[in-house]
N, C-alpha and C positions, 0 to 999 in steps of 0.2 A: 221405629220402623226397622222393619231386621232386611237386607238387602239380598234377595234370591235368585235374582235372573240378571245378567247385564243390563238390560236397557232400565232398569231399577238402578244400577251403580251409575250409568250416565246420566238420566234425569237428576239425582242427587247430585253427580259434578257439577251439570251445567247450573245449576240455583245455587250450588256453590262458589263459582265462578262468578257470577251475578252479584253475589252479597260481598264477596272480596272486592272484586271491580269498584263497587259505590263506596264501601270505607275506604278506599284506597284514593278517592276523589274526592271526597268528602275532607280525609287529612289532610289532602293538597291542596285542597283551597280554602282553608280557612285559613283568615287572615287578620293581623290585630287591628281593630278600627272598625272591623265591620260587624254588622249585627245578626244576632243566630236565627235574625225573623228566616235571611235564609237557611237556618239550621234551627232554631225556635224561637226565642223573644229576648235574648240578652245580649249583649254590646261585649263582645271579646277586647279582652285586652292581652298587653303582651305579657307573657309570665301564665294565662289563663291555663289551669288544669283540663282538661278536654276530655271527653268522655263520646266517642259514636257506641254506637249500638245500631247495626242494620238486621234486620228478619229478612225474608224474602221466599214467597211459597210460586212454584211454577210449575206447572202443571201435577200437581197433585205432591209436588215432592218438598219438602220445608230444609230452612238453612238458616243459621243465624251467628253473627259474628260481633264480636265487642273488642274494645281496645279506649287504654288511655292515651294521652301523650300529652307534653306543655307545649302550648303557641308560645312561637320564637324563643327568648330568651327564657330562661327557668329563674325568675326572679327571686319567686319563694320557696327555691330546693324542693318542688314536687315531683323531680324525676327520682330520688331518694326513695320515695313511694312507690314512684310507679315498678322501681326496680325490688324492691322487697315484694311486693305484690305479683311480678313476674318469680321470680326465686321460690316464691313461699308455691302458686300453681305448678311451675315444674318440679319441685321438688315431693308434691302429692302426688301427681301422674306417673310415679313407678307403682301404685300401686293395685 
């Protein structure tokens, strides 16, 4: 979507807005022990690699945002990952 009128750049913020909001509650509450029925069907534990991915369309305008992170402790060195994984995406985005 190519963006031509301002209320076109604010419809896009506001769903922007929206989708960051919910990963941003979504990272915050997940907790080890509890199960991802409230996030989908598997039993977090501490050390877990964690993956959201929110979409979110509002009125007519689309937004979607992703991110990893480890619940609580990083037992099995996946922030190594998640940190080469960030490095390797900025380091493509001058292009």
């Amino acid at each position: 979507m190519s963006i031509t009128k301002e209320s076109e750049l604010v419809g896009m913020q506001k769903t922007s807005d929206a989708v960051a909001y919910t990963s941003k509650k979504m990272r915050h509450n997940a907790q080890p022990g509890m199960t991802t029925r409230q996030f989908d069907q598997t039993i977090l534990t501490e050390g877990c690699l964690i993956n959201i991915d929110v979409s979110a369309e509002l009125d007519g305008f689309w937004s979607d945002n992703g991110g990893s992170f480890v619940l609580g402790e990083d037992l099995h060195q996946h922030q190594e990952l998640i940190d080469a994984s960030r490095h390797f995406i900025q380091s493509r985005s001058h292009y």
